[in-house]
GUBAZA-969610 format. One record per residue (C-alpha): x, y, z negated; residue in one letter; residue number from 1. Coordinates in nm, 4 decimals. Example, Ala and Ser with C-alpha at 12.3 -4.5 7.8 and 13.67 -1.06 7.14 Angstrom:
BEGIN
x/y/z/rest/nr
1.2300/-0.4500/-0.7800/A/1
1.3670/-0.1060/-0.7140/S/2
//
This chain:
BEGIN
x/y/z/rest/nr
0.0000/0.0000/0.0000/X/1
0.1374/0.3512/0.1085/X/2
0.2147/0.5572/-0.2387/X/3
-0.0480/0.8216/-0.2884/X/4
0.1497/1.1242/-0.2497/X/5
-0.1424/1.3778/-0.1735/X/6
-0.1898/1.2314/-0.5648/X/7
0.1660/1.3260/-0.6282/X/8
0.1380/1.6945/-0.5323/X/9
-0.2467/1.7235/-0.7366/X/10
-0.0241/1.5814/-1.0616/X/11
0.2302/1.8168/-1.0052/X/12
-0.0227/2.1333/-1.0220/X/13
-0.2466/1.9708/-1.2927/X/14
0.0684/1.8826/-1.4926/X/15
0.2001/2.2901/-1.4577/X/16
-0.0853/2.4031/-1.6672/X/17
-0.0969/2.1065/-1.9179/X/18
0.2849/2.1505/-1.9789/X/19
0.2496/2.5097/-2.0832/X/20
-0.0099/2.4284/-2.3009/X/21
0.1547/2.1135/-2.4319/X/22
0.5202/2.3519/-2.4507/X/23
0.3421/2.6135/-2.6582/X/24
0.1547/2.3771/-2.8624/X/25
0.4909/2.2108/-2.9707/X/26
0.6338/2.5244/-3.0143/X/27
0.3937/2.6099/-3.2205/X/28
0.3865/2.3180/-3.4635/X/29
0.8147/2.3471/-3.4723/X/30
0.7937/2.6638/-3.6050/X/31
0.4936/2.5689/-3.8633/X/32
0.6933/2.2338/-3.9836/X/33
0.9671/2.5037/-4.1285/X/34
0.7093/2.7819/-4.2542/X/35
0.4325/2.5272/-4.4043/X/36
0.4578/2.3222/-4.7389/X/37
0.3648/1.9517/-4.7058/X/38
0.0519/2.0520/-4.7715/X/39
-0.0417/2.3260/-4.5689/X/40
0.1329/2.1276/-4.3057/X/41
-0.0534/1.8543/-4.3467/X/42
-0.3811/2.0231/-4.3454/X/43
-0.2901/2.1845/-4.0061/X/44
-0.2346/1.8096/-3.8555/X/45
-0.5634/1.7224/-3.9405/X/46
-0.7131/1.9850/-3.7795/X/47
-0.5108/1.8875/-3.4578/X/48
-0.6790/1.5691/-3.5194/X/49
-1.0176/1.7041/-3.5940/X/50
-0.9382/1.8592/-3.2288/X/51
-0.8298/1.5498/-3.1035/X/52
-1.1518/1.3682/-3.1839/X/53
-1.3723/1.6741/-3.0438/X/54
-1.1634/1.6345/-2.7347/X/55
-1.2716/1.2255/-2.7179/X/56
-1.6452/1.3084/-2.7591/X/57
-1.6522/1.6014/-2.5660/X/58
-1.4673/1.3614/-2.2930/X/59
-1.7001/1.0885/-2.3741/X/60
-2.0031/1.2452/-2.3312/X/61
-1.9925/1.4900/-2.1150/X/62
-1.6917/1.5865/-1.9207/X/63
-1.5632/1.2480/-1.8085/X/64
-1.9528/1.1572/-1.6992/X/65
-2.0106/1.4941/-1.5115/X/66
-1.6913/1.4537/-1.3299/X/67
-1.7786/1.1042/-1.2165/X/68
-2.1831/1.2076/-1.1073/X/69
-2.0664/1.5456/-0.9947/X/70
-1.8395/1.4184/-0.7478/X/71
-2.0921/1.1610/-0.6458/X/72
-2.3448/1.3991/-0.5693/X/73
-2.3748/1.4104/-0.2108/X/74
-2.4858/1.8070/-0.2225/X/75
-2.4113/2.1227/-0.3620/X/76
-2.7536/2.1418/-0.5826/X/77
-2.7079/1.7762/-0.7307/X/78
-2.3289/1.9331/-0.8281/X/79
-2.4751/2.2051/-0.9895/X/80
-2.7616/2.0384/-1.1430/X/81
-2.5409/1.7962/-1.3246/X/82
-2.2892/2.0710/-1.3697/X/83
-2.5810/2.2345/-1.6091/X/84
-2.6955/1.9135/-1.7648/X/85
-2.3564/1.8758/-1.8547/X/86
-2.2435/2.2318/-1.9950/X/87
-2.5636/2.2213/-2.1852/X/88
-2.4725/1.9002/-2.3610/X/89
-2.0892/2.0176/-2.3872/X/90
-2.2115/2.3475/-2.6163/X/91
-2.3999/2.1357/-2.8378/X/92
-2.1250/1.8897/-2.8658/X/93
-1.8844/2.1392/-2.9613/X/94
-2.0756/2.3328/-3.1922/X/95
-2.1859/2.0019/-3.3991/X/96
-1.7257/1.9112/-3.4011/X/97
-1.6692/2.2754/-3.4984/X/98
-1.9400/2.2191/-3.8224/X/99
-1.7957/1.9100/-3.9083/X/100
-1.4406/1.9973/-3.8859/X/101
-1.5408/2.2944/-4.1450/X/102
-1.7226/2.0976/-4.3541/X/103
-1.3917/1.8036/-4.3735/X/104
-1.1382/2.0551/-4.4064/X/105
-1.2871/2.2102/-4.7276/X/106
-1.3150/1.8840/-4.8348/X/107
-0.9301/1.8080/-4.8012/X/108
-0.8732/2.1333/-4.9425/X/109
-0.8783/2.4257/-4.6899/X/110
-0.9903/2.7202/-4.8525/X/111
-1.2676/2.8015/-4.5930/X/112
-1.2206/2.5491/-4.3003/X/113
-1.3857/2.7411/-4.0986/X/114
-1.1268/2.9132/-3.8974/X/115
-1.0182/2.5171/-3.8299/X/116
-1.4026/2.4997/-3.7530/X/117
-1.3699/2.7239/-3.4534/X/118
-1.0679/2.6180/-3.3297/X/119
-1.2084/2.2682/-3.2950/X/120
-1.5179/2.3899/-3.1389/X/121
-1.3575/2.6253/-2.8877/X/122
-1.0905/2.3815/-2.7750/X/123
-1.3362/2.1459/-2.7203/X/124
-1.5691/2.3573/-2.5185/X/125
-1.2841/2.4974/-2.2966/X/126
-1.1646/2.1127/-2.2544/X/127
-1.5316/1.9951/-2.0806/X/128
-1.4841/2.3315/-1.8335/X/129
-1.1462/2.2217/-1.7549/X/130
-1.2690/1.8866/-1.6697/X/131
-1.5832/1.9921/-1.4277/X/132
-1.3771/2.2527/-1.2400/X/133
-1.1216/1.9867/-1.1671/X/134
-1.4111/1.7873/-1.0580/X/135
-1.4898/2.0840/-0.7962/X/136
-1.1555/2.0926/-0.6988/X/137
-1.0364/2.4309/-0.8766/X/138
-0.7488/2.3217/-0.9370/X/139
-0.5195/2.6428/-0.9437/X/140
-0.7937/2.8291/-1.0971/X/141
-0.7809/2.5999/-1.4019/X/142
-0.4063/2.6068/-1.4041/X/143
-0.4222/2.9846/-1.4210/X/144
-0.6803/2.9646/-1.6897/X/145
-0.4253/2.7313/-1.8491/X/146
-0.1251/3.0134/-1.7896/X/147
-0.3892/3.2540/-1.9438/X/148
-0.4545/3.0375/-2.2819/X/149
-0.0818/3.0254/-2.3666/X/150
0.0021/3.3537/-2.3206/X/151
-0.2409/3.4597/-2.5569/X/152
-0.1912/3.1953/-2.7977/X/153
0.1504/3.2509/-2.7839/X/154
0.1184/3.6185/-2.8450/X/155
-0.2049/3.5819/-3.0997/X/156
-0.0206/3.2960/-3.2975/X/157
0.2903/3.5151/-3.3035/X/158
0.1330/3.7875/-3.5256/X/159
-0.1133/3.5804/-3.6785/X/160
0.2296/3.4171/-3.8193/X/161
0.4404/3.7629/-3.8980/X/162
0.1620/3.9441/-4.0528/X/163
-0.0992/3.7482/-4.1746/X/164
-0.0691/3.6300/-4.5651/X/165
-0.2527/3.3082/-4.5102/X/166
-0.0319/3.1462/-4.2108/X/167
-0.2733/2.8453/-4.1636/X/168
-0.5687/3.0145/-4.1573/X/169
-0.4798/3.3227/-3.8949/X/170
-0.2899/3.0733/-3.6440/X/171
-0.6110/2.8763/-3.6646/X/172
-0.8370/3.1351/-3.6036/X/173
-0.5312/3.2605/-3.3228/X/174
-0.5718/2.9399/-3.1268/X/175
-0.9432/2.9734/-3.1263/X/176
-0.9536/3.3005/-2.9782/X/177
-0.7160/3.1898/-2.6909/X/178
-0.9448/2.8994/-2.6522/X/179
-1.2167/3.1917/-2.5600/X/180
-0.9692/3.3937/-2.3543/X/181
-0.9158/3.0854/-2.1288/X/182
-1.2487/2.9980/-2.0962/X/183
-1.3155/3.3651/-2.0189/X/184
-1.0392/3.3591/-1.7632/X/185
-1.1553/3.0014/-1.6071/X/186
-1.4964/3.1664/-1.5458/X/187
-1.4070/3.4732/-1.3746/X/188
-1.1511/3.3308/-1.1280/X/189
-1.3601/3.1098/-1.0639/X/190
-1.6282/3.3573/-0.9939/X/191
-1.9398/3.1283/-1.1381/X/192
-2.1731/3.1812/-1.3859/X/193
-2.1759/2.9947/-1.6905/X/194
-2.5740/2.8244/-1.6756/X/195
-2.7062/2.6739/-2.0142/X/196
-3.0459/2.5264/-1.9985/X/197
-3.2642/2.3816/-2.2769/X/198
-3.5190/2.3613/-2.0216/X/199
-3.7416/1.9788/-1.9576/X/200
-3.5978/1.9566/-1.6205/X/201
-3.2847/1.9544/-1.7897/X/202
-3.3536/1.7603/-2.0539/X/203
-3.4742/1.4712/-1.8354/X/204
-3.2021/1.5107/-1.6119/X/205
-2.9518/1.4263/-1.9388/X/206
-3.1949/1.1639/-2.0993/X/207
-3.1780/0.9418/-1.7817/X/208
-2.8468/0.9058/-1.8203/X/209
-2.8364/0.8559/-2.1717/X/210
-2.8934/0.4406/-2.1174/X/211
-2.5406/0.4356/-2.0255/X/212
-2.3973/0.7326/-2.2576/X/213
-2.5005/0.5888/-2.5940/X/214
-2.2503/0.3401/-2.4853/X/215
-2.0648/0.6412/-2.4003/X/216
-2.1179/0.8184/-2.7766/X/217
-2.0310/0.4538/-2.8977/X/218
-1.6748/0.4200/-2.7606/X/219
-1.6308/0.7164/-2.8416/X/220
-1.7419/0.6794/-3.1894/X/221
-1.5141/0.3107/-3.2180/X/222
-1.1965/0.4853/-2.9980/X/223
-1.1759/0.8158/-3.2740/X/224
-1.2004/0.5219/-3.5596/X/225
-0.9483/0.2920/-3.3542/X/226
-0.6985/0.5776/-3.2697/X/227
-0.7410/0.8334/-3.5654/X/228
-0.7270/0.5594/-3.8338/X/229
-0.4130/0.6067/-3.9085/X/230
-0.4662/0.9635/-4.0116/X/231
-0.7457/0.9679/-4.1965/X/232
-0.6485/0.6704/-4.3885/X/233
-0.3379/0.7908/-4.5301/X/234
-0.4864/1.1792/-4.6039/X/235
-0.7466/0.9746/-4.7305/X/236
-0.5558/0.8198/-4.9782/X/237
-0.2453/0.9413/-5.0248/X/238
-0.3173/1.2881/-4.9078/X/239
-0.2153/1.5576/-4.6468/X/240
0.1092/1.5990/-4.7888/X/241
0.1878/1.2022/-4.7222/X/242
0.0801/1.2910/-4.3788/X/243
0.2935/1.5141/-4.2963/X/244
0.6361/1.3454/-4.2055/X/245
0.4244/1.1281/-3.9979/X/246
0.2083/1.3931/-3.8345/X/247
0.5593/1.5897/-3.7710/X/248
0.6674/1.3201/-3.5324/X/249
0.3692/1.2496/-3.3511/X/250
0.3034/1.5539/-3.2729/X/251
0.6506/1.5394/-3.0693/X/252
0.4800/1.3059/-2.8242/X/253
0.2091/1.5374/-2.7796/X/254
0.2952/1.6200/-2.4311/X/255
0.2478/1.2849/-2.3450/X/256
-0.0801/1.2607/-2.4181/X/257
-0.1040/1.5962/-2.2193/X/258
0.0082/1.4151/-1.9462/X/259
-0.2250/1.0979/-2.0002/X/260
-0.5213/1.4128/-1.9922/X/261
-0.4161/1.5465/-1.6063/X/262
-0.3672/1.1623/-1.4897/X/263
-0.7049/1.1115/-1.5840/X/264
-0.8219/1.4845/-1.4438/X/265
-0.6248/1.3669/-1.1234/X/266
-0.7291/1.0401/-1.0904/X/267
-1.1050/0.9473/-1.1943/X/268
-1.2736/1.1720/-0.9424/X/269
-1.0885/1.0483/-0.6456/X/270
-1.1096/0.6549/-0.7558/X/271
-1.4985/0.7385/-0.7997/X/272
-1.5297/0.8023/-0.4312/X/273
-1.3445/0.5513/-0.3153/X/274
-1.5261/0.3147/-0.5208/X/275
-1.8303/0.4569/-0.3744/X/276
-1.7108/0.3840/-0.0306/X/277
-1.6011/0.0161/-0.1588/X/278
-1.2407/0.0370/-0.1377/X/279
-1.1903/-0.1486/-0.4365/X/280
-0.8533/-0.2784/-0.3613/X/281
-0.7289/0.0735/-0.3342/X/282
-0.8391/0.1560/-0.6892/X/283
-0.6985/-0.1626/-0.8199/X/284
-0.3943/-0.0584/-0.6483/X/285
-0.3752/0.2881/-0.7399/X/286
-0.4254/0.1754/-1.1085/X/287
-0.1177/-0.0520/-1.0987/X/288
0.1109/0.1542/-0.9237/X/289
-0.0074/0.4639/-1.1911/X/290
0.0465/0.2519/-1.5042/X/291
0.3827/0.1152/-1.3885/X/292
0.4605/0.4809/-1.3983/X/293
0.3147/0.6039/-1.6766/X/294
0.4489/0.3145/-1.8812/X/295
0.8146/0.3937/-1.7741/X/296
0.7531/0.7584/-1.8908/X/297
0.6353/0.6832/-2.1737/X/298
0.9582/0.4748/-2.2898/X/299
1.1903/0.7434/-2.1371/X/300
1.0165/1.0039/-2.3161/X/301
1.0203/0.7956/-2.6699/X/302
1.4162/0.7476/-2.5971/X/303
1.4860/1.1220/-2.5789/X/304
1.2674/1.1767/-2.8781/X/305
1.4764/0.9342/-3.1332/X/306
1.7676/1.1082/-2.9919/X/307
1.6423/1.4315/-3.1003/X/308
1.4995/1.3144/-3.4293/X/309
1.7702/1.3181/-3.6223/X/310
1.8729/1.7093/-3.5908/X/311
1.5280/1.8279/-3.6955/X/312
1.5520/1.9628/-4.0456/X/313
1.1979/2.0520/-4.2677/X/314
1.0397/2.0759/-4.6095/X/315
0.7280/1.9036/-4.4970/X/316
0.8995/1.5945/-4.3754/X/317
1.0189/1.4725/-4.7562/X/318
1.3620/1.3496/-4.6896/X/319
1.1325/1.0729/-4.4856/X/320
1.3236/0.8437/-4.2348/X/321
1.2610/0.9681/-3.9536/X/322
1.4043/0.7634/-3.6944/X/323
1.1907/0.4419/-3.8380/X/324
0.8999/0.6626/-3.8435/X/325
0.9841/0.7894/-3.4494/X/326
1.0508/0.4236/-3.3491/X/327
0.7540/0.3179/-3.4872/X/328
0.5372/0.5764/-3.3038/X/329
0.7248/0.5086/-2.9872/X/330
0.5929/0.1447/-2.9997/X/331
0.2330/0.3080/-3.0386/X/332
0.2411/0.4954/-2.7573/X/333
0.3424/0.2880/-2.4980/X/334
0.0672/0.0645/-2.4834/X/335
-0.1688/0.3862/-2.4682/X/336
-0.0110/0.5156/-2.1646/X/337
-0.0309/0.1235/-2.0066/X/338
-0.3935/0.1128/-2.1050/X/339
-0.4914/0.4557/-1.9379/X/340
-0.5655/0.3145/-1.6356/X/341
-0.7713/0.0134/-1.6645/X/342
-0.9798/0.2215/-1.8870/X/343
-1.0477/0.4818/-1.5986/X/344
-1.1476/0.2003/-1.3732/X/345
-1.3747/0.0272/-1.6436/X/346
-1.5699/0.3829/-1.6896/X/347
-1.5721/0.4361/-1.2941/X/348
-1.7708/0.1207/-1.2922/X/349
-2.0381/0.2349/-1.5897/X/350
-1.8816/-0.0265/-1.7795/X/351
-1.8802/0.1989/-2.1433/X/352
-2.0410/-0.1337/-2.3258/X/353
-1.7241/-0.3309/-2.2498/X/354
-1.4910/-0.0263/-2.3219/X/355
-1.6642/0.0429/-2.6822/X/356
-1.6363/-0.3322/-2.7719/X/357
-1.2847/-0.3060/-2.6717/X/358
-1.2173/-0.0226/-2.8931/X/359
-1.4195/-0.1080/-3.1791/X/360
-1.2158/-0.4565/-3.1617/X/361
-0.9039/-0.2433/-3.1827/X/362
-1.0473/0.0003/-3.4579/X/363
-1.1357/-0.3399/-3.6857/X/364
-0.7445/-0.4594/-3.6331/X/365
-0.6458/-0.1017/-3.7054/X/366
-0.8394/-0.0394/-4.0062/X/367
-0.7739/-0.3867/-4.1867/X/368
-0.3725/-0.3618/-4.0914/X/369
-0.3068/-0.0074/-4.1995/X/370
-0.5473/-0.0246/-4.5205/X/371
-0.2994/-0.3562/-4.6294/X/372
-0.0325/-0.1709/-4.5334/X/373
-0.0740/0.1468/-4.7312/X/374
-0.1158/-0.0973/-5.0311/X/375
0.1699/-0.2892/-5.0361/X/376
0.4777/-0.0184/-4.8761/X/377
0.5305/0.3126/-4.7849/X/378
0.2964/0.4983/-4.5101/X/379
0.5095/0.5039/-4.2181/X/380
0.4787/0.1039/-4.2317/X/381
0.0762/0.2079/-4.1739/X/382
0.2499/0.2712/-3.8322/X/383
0.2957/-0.0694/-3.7703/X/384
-0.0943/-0.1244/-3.7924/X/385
-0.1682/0.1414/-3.5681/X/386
0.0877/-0.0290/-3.3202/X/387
-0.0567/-0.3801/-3.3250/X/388
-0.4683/-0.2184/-3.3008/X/389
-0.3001/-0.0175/-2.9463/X/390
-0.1574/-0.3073/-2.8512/X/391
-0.4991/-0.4992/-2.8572/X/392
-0.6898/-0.2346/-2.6931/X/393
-0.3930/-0.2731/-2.4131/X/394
-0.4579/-0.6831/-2.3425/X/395
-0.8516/-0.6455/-2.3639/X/396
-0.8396/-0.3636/-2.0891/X/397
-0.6363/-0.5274/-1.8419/X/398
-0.8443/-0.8169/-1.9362/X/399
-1.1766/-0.7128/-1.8442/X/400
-1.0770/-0.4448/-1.5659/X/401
-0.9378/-0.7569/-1.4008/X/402
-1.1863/-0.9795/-1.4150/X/403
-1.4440/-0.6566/-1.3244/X/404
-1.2243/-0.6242/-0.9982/X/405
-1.2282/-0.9997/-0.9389/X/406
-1.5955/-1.0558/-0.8959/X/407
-1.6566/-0.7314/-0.6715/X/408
-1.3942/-0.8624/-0.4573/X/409
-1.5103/-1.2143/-0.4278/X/410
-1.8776/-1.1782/-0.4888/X/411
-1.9273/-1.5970/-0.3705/X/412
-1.6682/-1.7282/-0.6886/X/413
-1.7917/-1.5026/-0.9756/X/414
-1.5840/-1.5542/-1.2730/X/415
-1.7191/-1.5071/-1.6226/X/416
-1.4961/-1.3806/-1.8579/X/417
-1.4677/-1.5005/-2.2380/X/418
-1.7169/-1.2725/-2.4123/X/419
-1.9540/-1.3102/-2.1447/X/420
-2.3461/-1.1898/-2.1860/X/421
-2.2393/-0.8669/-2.3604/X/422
-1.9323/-0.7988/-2.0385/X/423
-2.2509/-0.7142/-1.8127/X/424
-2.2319/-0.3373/-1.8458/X/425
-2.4888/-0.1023/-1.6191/X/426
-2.2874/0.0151/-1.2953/X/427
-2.3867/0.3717/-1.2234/X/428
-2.6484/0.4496/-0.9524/X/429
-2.5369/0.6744/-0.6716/X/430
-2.5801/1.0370/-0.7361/X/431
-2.8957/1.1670/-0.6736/X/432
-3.0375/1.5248/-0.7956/X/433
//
């Protein structure tokens, strides 16, 4: 098969605006790992996290479906229709992480949590726009938008950190008004007008589709348990300050999954049409050739990483050992990036039932590992959990994307896989308005 370079050159602009994000985002926590105590730095992790699990719902539910139906939509109305559906759902999604990241954060003790509140809520908002204007092929708008958002976090987060006597709480509230600036920025380029509905048409339009996206809300309900274990079990228990040497090495593979986020941007809307024009062994191709990729990355970027370990210097990270903790989250992340793929072709096909059993198979091994774990040696070993619950999710994707790819190719020797009555997931119908 002839490499998908037209695929190469989309990366390489996607990848442009999710590096400067993913550069100023690093930056960002650097500089907070030497202001912060454990504590404060700990609290600012989780509501990274809190932003990472916004991010999975908002994905879940509403920008990885309207990319798939928008591009499906075989005219400009059905685009838009679904583009409004969508939004709608988006701004209630976002305001219902932003209340619940508040209400946690006080909990953990945040003075307020509300400034993490908004944060969570505007990333997530500005992360379903980024989504359907990649679906519509706005590609250099959004990676303006993207040049827009870290400019003025940069420049927000900068005084928010030199004058502000509560660091945590202005650099939140900093990174939520970039949030808005980018969104503001996305929308004008872009010259559109931002359509919310509440309307019955609407409403209908969303509850048709909701058959297949409670399956949706459930993998993304069992992937937020399966992949954000790990953090709120040891706040949880040992608190955010026990956190924080972890969270201060993960957070130095955050660019990869930035670049996980533009190979899915890239890649889901065109394998949706060719699936829709049956040219399945392109997909399965295209997934192979992409995870072969990805999974090389991922173990070049975890090499440099343990290199540089060792000259980073902080309060926050308690004398911890750092290069076991970095080795251990390099394991993790390698079978995310390999898993990427077949995931993408699973949710192409409709098939969120068999993706939400997945996770919430891997969330079970995750939760029982790291909670023995934590009980019996030090957190970073709760690492080791994490690593065996993403390797899991890894074999059961390839598993079941295979087998998916199998019996569409040879329709006359169906094969049934292992789990079989519950594998039967609803394929979606073509795009109609």
């Amino acid at each position: 098969m002839k490499f998908p370079t037209h695929l190469v050159r989309r990366l390489v602009l996607m990848i442009g605006g999710e590096a400067m994000q993913s550069g100023f985002h690093f930056a960002l926590n650097i500089m907070l790992l030497h202001m912060l105590s454990a504590q404060g730095y700990g609290l600012f992790a989780i509501g990274m996290v809190m932003g990472g699990v916004g991010l999975s719902y908002i994905r879940s539910l509403t920008a990885v479906p309207a990319s798939i139906w928008m591009s499906k939509s075989t005219n400009a109305a059905g685009v838009d229709a679904y583009d409004v559906a969508f939004g709608t759902a988006a701004l209630m999604v976002a305001l219902l992480m932003a209340v619940g990241t508040a209400v946690l954060m006080r909990l953990l003790g945040d003075p307020s949590g509300i400034a993490a509140g908004c944060f969570v809520g505007a990333w997530s908002l500005r992360s379903h726009m980024r989504t359907a204007f990649f679906a519509r092929r706005l590609q250099v708008v959004v990676s303006i938008s993207d040049a827009a958002f870290t400019i003025a976090g940069t420049v927000l987060a900068g005084l928010a950190i030199w004058y502000a006597g509560d660091a945590l709480q202005a650099v939140f509230y900093a990174l939520a008004a970039a949030n808005v600036f980018g969104i503001f920025v996305l929308v004008r380029l872009a010259r559109r007008t931002i359509r919310i509905s509440f309307r019955m048409p609407t409403r209908r339009r969303y509850a048709r589709l909701w058959r297949q996206l409670c399956w949706s809300a459930f993998s993304a309900t069992t992937t937020n348990i399966q992949g954000q274990c790990l953090a709120l079990l040891v706040a949880g228990i040992a608190g955010p300050a026990a956190y924080a040497p972890l969270a201060a090495v993960i957070v130095l593979f955050a660019p990869l999954r930035i670049i996980s986020l533009a190979f899915v941007n890239m890649t889901q809307p065109e394998l949706a049409k060719l699936m829709r024009q049956n040219e399945t062994r392109r997909v399965w191709s295209q997934a192979k050739i992409w995870s072969v990729v990805m999974g090389l990355g991922g173990l070049a970027y975890g090499c440099a990483i343990l290199f540089v370990l060792p000259m980073i210097k902080s309060q926050a990270l308690q004398d911890a050992s750092v290069g076991f903790i970095g080795l251990l989250v390099t394991v993790n992340f390698i079978p995310i990036m390999l898993y990427i793929m077949p995931r993408i072709v699973l949710e192409i096909f409709g098939d969120f039932r068999i993706v939400a059993f997945i996770t919430m198979g891997g969330a079970i091994v995750g939760l029982a590992l790291i909670a023995i774990l934590l009980s019996v040696a030090s957190p970073p070993w709760a690492l080791l959990g994490s690593a065996v619950s993403e390797t899991f999710v890894l074999a059961a994707s390839w598993y079941f994307a295979h087998h998916r790819m199998w019996n569409i190719e040879h329709p006359d020797q169906q094969r049934h896989s292992r789990l079989g009555s519950w594998r039967r997931a609803i394929t979606f119908a073509p795009a109609k308005r």
